[in-house]
N, C-alpha and C positions, 0 to 999 in steps of 0.2 A: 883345498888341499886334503888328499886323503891319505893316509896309514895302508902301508901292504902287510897284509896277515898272510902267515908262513902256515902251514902244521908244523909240527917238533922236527919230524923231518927235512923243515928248508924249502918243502913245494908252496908254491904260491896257491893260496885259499880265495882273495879276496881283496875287492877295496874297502876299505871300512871307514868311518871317521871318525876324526880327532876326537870327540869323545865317549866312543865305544872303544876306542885303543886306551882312553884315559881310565875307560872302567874296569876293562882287563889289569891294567896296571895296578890298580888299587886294588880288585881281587883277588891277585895274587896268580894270575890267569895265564902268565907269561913265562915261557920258557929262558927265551935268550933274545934279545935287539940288535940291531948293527943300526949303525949311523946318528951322527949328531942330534940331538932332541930336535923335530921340525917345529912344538909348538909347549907353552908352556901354559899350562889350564892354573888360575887361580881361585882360592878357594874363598874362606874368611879367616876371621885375626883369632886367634887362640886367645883365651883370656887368662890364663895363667904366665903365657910368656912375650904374650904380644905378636906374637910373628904370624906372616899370612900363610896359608897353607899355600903350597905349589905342586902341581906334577908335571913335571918332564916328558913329553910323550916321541917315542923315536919315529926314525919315519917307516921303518922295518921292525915286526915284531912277529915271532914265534910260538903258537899258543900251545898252552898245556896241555896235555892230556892224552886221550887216541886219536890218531891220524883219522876224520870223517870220511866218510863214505867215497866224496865226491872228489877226494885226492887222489881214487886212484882213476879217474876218467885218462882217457888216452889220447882224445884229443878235443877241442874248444870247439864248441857250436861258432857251427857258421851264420854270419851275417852279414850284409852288404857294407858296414861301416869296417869292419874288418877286412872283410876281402878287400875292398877298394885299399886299406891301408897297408896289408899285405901285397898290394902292387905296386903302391905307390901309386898310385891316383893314374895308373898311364896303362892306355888302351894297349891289352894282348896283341892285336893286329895291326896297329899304324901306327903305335907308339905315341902317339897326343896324348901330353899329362894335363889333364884336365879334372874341372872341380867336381865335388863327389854328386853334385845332382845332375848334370851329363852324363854321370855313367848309369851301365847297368851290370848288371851279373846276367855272364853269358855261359853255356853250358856245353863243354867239348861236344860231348855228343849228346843233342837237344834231349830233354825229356821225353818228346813225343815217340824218339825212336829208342827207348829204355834207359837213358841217362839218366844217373842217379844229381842228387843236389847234394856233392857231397866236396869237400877239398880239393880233392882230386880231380874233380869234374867240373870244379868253376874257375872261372877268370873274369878277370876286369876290361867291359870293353865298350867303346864310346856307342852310341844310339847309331850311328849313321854306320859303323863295321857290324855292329849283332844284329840290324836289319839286312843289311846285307848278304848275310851267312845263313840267316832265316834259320829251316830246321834241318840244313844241309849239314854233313860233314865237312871240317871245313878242307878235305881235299876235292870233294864234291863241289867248295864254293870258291875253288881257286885260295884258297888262302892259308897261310900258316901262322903258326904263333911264334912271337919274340922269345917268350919265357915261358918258361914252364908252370903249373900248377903245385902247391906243397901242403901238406898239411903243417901249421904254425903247432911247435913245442908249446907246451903249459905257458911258459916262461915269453916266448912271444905273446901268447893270447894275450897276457895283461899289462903288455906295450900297447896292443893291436886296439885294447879299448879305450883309448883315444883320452887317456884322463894329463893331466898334466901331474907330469913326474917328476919328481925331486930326485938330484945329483947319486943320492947314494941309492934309489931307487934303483936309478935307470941303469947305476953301474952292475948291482946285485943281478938285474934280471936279462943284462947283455951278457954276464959272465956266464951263465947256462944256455944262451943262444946258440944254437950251431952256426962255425964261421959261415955256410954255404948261404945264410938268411939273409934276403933282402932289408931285412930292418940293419946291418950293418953297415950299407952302402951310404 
């Protein structure tokens, strides 16, 4: 289980874990938390009062300071574990949802004829349709697409990285989601 790290602004930074969010905690490092403690670090026994030490660690936390650099990127590197999840595992051209090492990442308009590798120019699509479409366009190869291409919000990207998300996680970074995203489907 990991900790979503915020800047002070609320944008998603990062997965981090349980206890590097515990060390922020303890140095003071922390702006503001939402969500119930996910895990609780223990420490040793005080010997003045006998009690064990404990920190509370939330599953969302907010870091102190200046907003870094890389908060203000505009959008998330692309990669095939994303794109495919951004499709939802189902071929652009035949619509077979199929498992992520059947697919590939197919390129509207191929590389070779100046298509960039870019959001906007990729889609998810099984072996047997992006040989088919070869380095054609795909009105050249007879074919159309079901759905469109998007580039994923911040806030999508780190759905899109495929970690397993806790309730108040998943709720915090639906709620910046645009309704038009296929992650709401």
């Amino acid at each position: 289980m990991d900790v979503l790290q915020l800047d002070i602004s609320g944008r998603p930074q990062a997965w981090i874990s349980v206890r590097e969010a515990a060390v922020m905690v303890v140095c003071d490092a922390v702006a503001w938390t939402l969500g119930e403690p996910c895990a609780v670090l223990r420490g040793g026994i005080q010997r003045a009062t006998g009690r064990q030490s404990r920190i509370e660690v939330p599953p969302i936390i907010a870091a102190r300071g200046n907003i870094p650099s890389r908060a203000w990127r505009t959008e998330p590197a692309l990669t095939n574990a994303k794109l495919f999840a951004r499709d939802r595992y189902v071929c652009a051209y035949c619509g077979v949802r199929l498992a992520e090492d059947e697919l590939t990442r197919e390129h509207i308009q191929p590389t070779s004829r100046g298509g960039r590798d870019h959001w906007m120019n990729c889609i998810t699509a099984c072996r047997s349709c992006n040989h088919r479409k070869g380095s054609r366009l795909c009105h050249e190869a007879g074919m159309s697409l079901l759905y469109l291409p998007y580039v994923p919000s911040l806030h999508e990207d780190m759905i899109l990285r495929g970690r397993r998300i806790l309730l108040d996680q998943m709720e915090f970074l639906l709620a910046s989601v645009p309704a038009s995203s296929r992650l709401h489907g």
